[in-house]
N, C-alpha and C positions, 0 to 999 in steps of 0.2 A: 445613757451609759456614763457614768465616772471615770475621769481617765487620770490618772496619777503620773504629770510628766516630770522626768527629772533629766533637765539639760542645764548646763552652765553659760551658753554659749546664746545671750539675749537675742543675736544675727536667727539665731536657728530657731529659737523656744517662740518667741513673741509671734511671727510669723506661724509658725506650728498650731499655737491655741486657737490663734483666727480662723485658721483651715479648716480643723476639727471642728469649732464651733458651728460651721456652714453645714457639715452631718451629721448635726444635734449634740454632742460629744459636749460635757460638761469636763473641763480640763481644770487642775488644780497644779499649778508649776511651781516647782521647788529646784535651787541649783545646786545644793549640796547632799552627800551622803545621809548626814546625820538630819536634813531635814525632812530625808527622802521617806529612812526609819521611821522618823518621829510622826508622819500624815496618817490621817486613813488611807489604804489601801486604794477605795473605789473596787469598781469593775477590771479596770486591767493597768498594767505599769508599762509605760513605756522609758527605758530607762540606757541613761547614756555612759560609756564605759569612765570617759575621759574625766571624772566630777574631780573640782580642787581638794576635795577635802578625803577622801578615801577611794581605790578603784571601785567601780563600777561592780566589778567580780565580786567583792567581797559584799558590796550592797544588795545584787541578787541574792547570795549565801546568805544573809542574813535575812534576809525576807523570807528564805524558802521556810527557814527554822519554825516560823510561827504563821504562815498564810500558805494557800493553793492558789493566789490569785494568780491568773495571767502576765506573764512580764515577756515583752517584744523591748529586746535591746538594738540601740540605736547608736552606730557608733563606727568614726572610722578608722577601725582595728577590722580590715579584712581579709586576713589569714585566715589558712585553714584551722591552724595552731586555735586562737583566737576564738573562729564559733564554737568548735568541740567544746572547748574550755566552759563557755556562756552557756552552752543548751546541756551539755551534763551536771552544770552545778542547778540547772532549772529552768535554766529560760525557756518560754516556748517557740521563738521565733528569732533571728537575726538579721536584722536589715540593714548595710554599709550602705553609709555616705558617698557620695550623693541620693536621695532616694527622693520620689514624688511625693507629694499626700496623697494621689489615688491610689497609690501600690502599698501608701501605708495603710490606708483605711480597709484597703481589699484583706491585708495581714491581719487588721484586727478582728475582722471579721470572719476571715478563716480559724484563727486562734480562739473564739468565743463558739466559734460552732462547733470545736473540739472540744473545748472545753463543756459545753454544758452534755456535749455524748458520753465523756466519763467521768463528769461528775455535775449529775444535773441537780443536785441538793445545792450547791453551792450559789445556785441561780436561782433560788426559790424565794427569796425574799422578797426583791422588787415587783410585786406583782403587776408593774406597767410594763414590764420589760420582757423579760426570760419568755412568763408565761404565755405573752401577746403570740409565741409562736409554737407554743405545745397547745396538748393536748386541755392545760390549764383554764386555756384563753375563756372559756366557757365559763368557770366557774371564777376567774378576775374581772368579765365586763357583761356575763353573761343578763345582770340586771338591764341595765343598758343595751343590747344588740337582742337580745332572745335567745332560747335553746337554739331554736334553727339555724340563725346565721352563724352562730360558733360554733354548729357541726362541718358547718358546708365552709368555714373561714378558714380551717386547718387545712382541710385539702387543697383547696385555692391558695391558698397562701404559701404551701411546700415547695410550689414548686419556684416558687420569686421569691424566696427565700436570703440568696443568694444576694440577690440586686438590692432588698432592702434596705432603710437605713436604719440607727437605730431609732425602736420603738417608742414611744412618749413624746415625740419633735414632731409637730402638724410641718413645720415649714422646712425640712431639711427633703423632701423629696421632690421640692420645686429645685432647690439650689444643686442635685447633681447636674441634672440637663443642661443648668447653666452654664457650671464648670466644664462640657465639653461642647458646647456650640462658642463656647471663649476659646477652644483654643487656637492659638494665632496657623496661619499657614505658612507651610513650609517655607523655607528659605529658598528665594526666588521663585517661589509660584506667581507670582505679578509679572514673569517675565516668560512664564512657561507659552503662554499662546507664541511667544517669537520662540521659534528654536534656533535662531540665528545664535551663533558662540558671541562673546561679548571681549571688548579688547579694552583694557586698559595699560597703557605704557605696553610694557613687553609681556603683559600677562593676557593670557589668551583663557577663561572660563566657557566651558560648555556645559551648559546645566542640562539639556539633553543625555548626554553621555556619561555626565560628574566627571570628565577628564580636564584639566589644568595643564598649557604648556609656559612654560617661563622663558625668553626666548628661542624660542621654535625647540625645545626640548620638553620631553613631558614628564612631570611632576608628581610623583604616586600620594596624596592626600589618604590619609582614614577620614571616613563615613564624616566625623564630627568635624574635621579641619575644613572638610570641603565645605558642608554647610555653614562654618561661620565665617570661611572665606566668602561664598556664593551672597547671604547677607552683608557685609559690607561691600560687596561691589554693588548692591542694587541700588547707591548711591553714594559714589566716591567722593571723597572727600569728607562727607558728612560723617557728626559725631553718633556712633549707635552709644548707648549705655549699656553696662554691664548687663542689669536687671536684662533689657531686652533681650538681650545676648542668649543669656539664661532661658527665658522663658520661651523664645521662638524655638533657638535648636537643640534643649534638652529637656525643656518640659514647663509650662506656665506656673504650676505650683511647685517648681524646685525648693528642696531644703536640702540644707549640705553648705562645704567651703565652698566659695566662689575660687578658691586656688585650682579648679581642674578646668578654670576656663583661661587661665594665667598659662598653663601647663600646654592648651592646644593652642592659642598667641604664638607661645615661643615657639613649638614646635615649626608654626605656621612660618613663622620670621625666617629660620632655617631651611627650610624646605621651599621657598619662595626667591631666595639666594642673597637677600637684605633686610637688616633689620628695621632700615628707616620704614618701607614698604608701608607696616604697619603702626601707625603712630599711638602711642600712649598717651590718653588726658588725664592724669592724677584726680582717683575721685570722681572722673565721669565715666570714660570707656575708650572705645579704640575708631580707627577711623583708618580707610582704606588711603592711603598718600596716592595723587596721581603726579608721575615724572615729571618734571619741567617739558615744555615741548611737545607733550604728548596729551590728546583727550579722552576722556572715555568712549566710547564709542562701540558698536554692534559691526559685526564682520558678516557683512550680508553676501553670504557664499550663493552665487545662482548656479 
């Protein structure tokens, strides 16, 4: 499949291509409006509100004028105000920032099997693609496979339809398995056999229970603070990087600003009752401080 990406944003876009490329996706990146007009279309647009050179809005508007192609906007404009706006001028889909590459591929593929239900002409061309999953298949590879198995291939293949990747990539159905036997575990799963709480200085973690006390007072964390607090205690002191940060407790293929990992940091700093707590290394990551005086240590309750 062609995928026509338009992102300004090299952090987001470069990573993006790579992603796609691992589930066959033939990606063609352009970062402005006017370059966005000017490409082939492809199979689907995946396209970014924020472009330097004209909104986003208006680049859908002008697409819809002369294509039906597919366009999943990508963008962190997440009002309500905002999708209306994107999906009534055309778009088929909306996905805010932060968002994974499996929930985006999962979109594009929802979006293409809408797409080819009401308006299956528009997929007729590629005959390696569309038709590898209709009723077609038969007459695109039927020399090759026989009448029989492109009778019996349609039905077999309806119902894994779904899981597919796209058609024409021999090697893009080894590479999902791999994206999830990669993904990292959880924050603090290396400590889960102890359910002993863990003490560092005046901070008491329980990853048993996710409750946090900060001298003998306890500390209401959201779901995400707790697990990137629970990560950097699983070695105090030590520098995690950002990247890690990212990819353990919100997702291995994150795309998006790394500003909502800044966002749970501060919060962190606050709610913890010092800012030194958590140290910043400019351009690396962050790093759990332990007190003067104080070791880390497990609070072995008998």
């Amino acid at each position: 499949m062609q995928v026509l990406l338009v992102e300004d944003d090299v952090s987001i876009a470069e990573p993006l291509v790579d992603g796609l490329a691992r589930y066959g996706f033939t990606v063609q990146w352009v970062c402005t409006g006017d370059a966005a007009l000017d490409a082939p279309r492809g199979d689907m647009v995946l396209l970014d509100l924020g472009l330097p050179d004209m909104d986003g809005i208006d680049v859908c508007r002008e697409l819809r004028q002369d294509s039906d192609v597919p366009i999943i906007m990508l963008t962190a404009r997440g009002t309500e105000a905002d999708r209306v706006v994107g999906l009534e001028l055309g778009a088929d889909d909306y996905l805010a920032k932060p968002f994974s590459l499996r929930e985006l591929v999962a979109r594009i593929r929802a979006v293409t099997r809408r797409s080819r239900m009401t308006a299956p002409a528009r997929h007729a061309v590629p005959a390696g693609q569309s038709a590898g999953h209709g009723a077609g298949y038969g007459s695109a590879h039927g020399a090759g496979h026989g009448s029989a198995h492109s009778a019996s291939y349609g039905a077999a293949h309806s119902t894994a339809r779904h899981a597919a990747v796209p058609v024409g990539t021999a090697a893009a159905p080894a590479a999902r398995p791999a994206l999830v036997t990669a993904m990292p575990e959880a924050p603090g799963a290396r400590r889960a056999a102890d359910a002993s709480p863990q003490i560092i200085g005046d901070i008491r973690i329980d990853r048993r229970t996710r409750q946090v006390h900060v001298a003998g007072r306890p500390v209401t964390l959201a779901p995400k603070e707790f697990d990137v607090l629970a990560l950097l205690a699983e070695d105090p002191g030590a520098v995690c990087s950002r990247q890690h940060i990212l990819g353990t407790v919100w997702d291995p293929n994150f795309f998006g600003p790394t500003k909502t990992l800044d966002v749970h940091i501060a919060a962190l700093r606050r709610k913890l009752g010092d800012p030194r707590r958590i140290e910043t290394l400019r351009c690396v990551g962050f790093r759990l401080t332990v007190s003067s005086g104080y070791e880390a240590r497990a609070d072995k309750v008998s």
